[in-house]
C-alpha positions in Angstrom: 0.0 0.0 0.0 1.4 3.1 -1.1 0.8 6.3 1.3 1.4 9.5 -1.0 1.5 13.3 0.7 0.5 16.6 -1.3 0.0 19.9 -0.1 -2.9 21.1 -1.8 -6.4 19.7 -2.3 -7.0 19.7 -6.4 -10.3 19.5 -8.3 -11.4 15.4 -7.8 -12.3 13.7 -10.5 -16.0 11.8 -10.4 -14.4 8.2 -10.2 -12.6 9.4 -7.1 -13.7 8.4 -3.3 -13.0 11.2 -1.0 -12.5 10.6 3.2 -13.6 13.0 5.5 -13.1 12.4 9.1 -15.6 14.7 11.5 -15.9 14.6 14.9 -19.4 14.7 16.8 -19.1 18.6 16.9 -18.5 18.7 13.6 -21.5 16.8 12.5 -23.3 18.8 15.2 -22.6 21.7 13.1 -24.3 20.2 10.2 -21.2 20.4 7.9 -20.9 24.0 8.1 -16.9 22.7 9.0 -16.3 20.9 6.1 -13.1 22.3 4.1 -14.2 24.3 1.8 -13.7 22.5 -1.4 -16.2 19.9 0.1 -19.0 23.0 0.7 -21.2 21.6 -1.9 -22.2 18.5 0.4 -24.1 20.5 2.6 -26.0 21.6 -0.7 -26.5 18.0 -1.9 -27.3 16.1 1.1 -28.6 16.0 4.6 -26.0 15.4 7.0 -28.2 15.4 10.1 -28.2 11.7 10.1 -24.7 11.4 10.4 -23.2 11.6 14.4 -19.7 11.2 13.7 -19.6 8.9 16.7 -16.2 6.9 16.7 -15.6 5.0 13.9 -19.3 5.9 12.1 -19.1 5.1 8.9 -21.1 6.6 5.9 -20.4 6.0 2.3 -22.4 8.3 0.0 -22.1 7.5 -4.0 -22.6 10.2 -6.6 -23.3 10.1 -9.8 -21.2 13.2 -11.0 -19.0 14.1 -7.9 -16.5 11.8 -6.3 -17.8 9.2 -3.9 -17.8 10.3 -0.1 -16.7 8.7 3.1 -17.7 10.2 6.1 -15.7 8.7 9.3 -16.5 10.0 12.9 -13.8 10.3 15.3 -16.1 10.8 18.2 -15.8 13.3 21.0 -12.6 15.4 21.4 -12.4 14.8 24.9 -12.7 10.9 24.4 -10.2 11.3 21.3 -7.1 10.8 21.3 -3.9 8.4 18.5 -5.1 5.0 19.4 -9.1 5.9 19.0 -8.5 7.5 15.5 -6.1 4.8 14.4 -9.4 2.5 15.2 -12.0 4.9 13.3 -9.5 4.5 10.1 -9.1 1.1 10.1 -13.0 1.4 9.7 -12.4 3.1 6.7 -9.8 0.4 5.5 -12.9 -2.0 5.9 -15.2 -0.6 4.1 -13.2 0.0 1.6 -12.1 -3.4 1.1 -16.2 -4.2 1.6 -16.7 -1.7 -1.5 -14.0 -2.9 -3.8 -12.4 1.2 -3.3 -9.0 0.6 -4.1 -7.5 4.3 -3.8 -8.8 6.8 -1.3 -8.0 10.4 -0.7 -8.0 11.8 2.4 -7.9 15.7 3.0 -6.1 16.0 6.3 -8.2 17.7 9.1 -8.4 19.1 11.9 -8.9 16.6 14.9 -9.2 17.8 17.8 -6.9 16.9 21.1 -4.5 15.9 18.5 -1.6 18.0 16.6 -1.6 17.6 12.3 1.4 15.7 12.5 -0.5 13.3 15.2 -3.1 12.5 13.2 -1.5 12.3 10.3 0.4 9.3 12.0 -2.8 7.7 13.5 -5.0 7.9 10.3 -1.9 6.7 7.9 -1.4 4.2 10.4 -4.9 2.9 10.7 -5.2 2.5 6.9 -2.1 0.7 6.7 -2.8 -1.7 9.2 -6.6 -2.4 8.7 -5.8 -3.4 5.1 -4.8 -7.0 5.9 -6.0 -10.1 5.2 -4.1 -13.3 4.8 -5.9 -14.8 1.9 -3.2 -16.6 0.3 -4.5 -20.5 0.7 -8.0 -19.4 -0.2 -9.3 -19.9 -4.0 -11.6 -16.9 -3.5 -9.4 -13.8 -2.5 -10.4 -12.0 0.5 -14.0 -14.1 0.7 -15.4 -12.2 -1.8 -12.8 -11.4 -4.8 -12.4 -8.1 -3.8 -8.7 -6.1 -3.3 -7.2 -4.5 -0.7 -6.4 -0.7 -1.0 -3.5 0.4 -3.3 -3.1 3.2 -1.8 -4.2 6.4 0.2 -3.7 10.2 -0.6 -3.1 12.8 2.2 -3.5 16.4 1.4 -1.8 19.3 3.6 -0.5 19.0 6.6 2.3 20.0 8.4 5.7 20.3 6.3 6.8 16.7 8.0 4.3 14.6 6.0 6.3 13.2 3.9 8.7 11.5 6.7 5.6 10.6 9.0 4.2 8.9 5.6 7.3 6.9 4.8 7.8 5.8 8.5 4.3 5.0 9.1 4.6 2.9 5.8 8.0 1.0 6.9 6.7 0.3 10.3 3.1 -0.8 9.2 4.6 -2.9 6.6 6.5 -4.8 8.6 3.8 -5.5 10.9 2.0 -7.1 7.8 4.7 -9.3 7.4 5.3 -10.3 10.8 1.4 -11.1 10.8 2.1 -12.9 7.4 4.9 -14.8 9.0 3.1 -16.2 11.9 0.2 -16.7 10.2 1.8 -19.1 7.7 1.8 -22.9 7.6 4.7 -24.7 9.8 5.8 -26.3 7.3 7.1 -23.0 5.5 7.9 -21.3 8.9 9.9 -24.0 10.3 13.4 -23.5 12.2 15.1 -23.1 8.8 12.4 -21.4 6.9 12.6 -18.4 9.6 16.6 -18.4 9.2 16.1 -18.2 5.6 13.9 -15.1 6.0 16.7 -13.7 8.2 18.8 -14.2 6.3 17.6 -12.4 3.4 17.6 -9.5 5.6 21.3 -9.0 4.8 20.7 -7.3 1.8 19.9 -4.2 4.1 22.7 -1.5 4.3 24.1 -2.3 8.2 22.8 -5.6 8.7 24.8 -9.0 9.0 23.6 -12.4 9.7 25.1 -15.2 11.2 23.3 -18.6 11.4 24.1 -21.4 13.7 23.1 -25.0 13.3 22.5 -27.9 15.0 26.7 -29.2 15.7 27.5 -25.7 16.1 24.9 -25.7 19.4 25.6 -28.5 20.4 29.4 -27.0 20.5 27.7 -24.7 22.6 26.4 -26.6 25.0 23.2 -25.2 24.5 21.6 -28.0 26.4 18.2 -26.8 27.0 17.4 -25.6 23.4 18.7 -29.3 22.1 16.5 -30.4 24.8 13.4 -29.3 23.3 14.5 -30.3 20.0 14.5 -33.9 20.6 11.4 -35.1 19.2 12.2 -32.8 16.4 13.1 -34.2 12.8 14.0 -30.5 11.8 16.7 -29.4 13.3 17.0 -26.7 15.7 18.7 -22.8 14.5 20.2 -20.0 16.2 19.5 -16.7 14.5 21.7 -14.0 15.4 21.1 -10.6 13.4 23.1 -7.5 13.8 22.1 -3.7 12.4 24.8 -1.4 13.2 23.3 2.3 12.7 25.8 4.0 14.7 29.2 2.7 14.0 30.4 5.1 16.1 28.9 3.4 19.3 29.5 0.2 20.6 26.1 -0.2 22.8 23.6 -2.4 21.4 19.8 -2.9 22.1 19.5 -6.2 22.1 15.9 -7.8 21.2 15.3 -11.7 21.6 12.6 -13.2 19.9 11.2 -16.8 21.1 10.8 -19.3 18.1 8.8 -22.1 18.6 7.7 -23.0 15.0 5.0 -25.1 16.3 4.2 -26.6 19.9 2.8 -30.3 20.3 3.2 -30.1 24.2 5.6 -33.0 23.9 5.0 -35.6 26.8 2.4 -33.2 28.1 0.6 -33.1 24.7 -1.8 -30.3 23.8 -5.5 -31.2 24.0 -7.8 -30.3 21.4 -8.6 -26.5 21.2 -5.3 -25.8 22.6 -3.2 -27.5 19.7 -4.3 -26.0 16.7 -2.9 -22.8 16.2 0.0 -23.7 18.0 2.1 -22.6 14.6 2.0 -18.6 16.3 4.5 -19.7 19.2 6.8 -18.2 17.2 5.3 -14.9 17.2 8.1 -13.7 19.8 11.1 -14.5 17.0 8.5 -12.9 14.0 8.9 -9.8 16.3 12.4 -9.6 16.8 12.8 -10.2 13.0 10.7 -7.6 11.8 11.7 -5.2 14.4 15.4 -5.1 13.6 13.9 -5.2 9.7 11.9 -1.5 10.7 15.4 -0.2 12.3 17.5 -0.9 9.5 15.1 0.3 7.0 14.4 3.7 8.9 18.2 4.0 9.0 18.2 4.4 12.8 21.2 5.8 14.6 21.1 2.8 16.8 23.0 -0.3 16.9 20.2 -3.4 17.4 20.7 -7.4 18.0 17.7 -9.5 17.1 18.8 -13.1 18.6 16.0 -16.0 17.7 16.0 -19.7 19.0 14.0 -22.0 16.7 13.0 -25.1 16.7 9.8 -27.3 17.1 8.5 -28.9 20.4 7.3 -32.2 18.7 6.3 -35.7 20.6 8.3 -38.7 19.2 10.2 -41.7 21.2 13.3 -39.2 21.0 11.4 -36.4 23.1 12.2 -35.2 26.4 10.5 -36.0 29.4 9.1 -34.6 32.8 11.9 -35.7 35.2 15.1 -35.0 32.9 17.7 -32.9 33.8 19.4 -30.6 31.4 22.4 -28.2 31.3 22.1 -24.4 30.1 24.4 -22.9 28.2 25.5 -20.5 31.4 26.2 -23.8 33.5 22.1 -24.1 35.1 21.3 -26.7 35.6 17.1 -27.4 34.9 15.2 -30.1 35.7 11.6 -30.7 33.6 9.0 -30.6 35.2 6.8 -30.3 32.0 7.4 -30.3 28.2 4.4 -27.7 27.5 6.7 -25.1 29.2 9.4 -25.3 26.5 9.8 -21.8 25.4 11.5 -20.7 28.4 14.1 -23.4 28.1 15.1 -21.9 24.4 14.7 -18.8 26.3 17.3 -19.4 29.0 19.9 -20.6 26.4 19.6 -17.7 24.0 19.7 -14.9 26.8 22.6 -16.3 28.4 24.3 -16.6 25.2 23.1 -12.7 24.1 24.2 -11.5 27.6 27.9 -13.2 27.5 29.0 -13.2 24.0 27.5 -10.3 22.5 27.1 -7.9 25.7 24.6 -5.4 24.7 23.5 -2.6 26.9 20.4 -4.1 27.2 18.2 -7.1 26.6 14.6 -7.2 25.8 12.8 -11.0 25.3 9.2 -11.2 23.7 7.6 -14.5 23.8 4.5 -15.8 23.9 5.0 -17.7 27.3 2.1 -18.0 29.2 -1.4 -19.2 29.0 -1.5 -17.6 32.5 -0.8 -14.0 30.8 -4.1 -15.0 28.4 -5.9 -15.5 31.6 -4.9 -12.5 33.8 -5.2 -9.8 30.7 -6.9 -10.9 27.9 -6.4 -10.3 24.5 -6.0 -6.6 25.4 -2.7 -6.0 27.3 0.7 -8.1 27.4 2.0 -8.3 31.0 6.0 -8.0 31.1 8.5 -8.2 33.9 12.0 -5.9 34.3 15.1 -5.7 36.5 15.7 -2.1 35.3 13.3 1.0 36.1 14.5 3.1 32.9 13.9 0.1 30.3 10.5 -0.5 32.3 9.5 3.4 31.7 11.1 3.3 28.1 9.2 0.4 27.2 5.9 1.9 28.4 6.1 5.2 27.4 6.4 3.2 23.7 3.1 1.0 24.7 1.4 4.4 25.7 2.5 5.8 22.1 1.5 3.1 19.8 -1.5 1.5 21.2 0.5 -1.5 22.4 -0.5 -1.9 25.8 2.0 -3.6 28.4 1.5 -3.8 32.5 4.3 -4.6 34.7 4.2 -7.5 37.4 6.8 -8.0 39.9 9.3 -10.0 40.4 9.7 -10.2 43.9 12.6 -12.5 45.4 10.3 -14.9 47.6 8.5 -16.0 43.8 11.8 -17.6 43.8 11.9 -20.4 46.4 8.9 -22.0 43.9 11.1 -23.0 41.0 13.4 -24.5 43.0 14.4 -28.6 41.9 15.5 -31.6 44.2 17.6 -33.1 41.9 19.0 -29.8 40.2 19.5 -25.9 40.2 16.1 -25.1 39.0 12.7 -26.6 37.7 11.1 -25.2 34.9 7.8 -25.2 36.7 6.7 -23.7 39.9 5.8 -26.0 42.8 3.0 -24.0 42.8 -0.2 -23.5 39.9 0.1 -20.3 40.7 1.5 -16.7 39.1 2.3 -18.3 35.8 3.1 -15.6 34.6 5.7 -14.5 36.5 6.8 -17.5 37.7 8.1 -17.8 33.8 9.4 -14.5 33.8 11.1 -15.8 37.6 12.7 -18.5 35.5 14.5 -16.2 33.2 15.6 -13.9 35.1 17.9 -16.8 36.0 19.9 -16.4 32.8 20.4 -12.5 33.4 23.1 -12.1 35.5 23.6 -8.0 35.3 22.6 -6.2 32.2 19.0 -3.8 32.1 16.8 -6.9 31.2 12.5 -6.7 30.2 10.6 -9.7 29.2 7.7 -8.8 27.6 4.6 -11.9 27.6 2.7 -11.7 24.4 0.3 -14.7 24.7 -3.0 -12.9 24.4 -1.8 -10.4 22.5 0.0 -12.0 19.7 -3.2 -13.8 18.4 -7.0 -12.3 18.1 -9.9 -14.3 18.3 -11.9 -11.9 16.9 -11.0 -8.8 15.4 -10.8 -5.5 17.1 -9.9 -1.9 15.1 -7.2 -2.1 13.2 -6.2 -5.9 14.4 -7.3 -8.8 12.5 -8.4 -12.2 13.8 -5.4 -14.4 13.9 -2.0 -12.7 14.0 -1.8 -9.5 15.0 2.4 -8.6 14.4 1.8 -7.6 18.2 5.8 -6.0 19.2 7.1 -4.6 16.3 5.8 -1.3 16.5 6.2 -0.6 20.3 9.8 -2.1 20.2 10.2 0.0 16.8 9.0 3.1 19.3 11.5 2.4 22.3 14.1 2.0 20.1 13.9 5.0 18.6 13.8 6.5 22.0 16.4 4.5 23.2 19.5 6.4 24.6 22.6 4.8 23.7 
């Protein structure tokens, strides 16, 4: 989708569909605030049915004028980025509903925001409510109708252009993180991801380095060959670098868990939990497409995307409750169930980012928890932190782009619960209790200094239903809020 600024409004053309966004006290005011080269709407039709309540949409054909969308954005005091981002990805849908492949949008005045604001919101709303991931279907998008091409923004402040281009890098990357995990296993297996890493070398500042199955076992990586054991596809250790300020040697360093799909193992799945197990890689899909958006916004910011992949697969080879493995910092972890395998690839690849690559700081995504699904929803990601700064950083960035985190603690006494009789750790707690954190507990064992956040995206990562600008299915949750703290980020 293309995302094109000019600063004047020209003469439309008939075959032309026009958006207007209007708040309630615009539409209170009968249209009497309608730019000026849209006057003649007030002439031609009565407006007095439209509210402009958030995310009202009214489509109004002409024969001999260009095709009207009217969008409301609600009340000013109830307005505010994330509510307009909503009311345009209503526009997106309706669109897509009316086969409107090009839309122009004259930029207006919303209130309780600044032009460059909602510029951002609206561009970004469009972007990311024209999805759908159609690709296995013989009829495209149910109904053989296409997506938008494109969208035309008219006036603004003198920064649309940038805003445009990194709304359109961002958003896009979000579409194909969402295309990623929503993709078949069998394409988005250990070595399929490292392949699409790989590719990512072609980027001015990036390197890849790949590591296999001998070379982690040269490692010592015991707990992500662990998991691997029932596996017939090997497992991979992604390490991406993006070095956008050669003149610093601090790194933000972004770890991405990689399941590429979850049987349970020994503690199998049951039906309705098995299914869509192909998104526990959503975590690595993150990292990926986060380091992607840096390189390609030619941040000044050095960034490490580090992703262990591999299945979690039930065969006679699998690992069982009651083994005890070795971690790649020495840990030793005895299993206390299979089904809580991503913190074991976890542990290996944090220990490894921490000692070998020493970045300033360390930021995991995973989706870890059914417990996280449970406390918050599908709404809000819960995340733990050993550093205050990262913890503000990373929620000032959540606050910004709609992408909503909530800290829990991680109090010492959580600790006494993961404690093994036969090793160092378990990787369950004693307890059914705080599953959550108890997973975050775990991995905090694996951090032994540097400003560490783990952010749990198990609701998040994956909609049952759809909600404003995120589809049902894969939402490419984390790669614009990690996109936002890193541009933030002082290094």
């Amino acid at each position: 989708m293309k995302l094109i600024s000019k600063k004047t409004v020209p003469t439309f053309k008939k075959s032309d569909t026009v958006v207007l966004f209007m708040g309630e006290e615009e539409a209170a005011a009968g249209g009497k605030k309608l730019p000026g080269a849209f006057s003649h709407f007030e002439k031609t039709i009565d407006l007095s049915f439209f509210k402009g309540r958030q995310s009202e949409i009214i489509f109004v054909p002409f024969a001999d004028r260009p095709n009207l969308i009217l969008c409301g954005t609600g009340k000013e005091k109830q307005r505010d980025a994330e509510s307009v981002r909503r009311c345009a990805a209503a526009v997106a849908s309706q669109c897509r509903d009316r086969a409107i492949e090009l839309v122009h949008v004259p930029l207006p005045a919303v209130g309780g925001l600044d032009a460059d604001a909602a510029l951002s919101a609206i561009s970004e709303g469009l972007y990311l409510g024209n999805y759908s991931f159609d690709r296995y279907k013989t009829r495209k998008n149910d109904n053989g109708k296409a997506l938008l091409s494109g969208a035309v923004f008219y006036g603004g402040s003198g920064n649309a252009a940038s805003i445009l281009k990194e709304t359109g890098i961002v958003a896009r990357n979000t579409l194909l993180c969402r295309d990623l995990i929503n993709e078949l296993s069998e394409k988005t297996d250990s070595r399929g991801i490292a392949r699409e890493a790989a590719s990512l070398a072609r980027l001015t500042g990036v390197t890849c380095r790949v590591f296999g199955k001998k070379e982690i076992e040269k490692m010592k990586m015991g707990l992500i060959l662990a998991v691997n054991k029932g596996s017939a596809r090997p497992p991979q250790l992604v390490v991406l670098t993006y070095r956008g300020n050669p003149r610093s040697r601090k790194f933000f360093a972004v770890v991405g868990k990689g399941i590429t799909f979850d049987s349970g193992g020994m503690n199998l799945k049951p039906s309705g939990h098995i299914e869509d197990m192909r998104i526990d890689m959503a975590g690595a899909a993150a990292a990926l497409y986060t380091l992607k958006s840096a390189a390609e916004l030619k941040l000044k910011k050095n960034v490490y995307a580090v992703l262990p992949l591999t299945e979690n697969m039930l065969s006679n080879e699998s690992y069982r409750p009651g083994d005890v493995f070795t971690a790649y910092n020495g840990t030793t972890v005895e299993i206390g169930n299979t089904d809580a395998e991503g913190r074991l690839i976890l542990a290996d690849a944090l220990a490894y980012t921490e000692t070998v690559l020493k970045p300033s700081c360390i930021v995991d995504i995973a989706t870890l928890t059914g417990a996280c699904l449970v406390t918050f929803g599908e709404i809000i990601a819960g995340y733990v932190t050993t550093s205050r700064d990262l913890g503000s950083l990373l929620e000032k960035a959540a606050e910004a782009t709609g992408e909503l985190i909530w800290q829990l603690p991680v109090h010492k006494d959580y600790e006494e619960n993961l404690k093994s009789d036969i090793a160092d750790l378990c990787n369950i707690s004693s307890e059914k209790n705080a599953g959550t954190i108890m997973g975050g507990i775990f991995l905090k064992n694996f951090i032994s200094g540097t400003p560490w956040a783990h952010i749990d995206i198990a609701g998040t990562a994956h909609f049952s239903k759809s909600r404003g600008y995120r589809p049902k299915n894969a939402t490419g949750f984390g790669v614009r809020l990690l996109v936002e703290a890193l541009k933030h980020w002082q290094d």
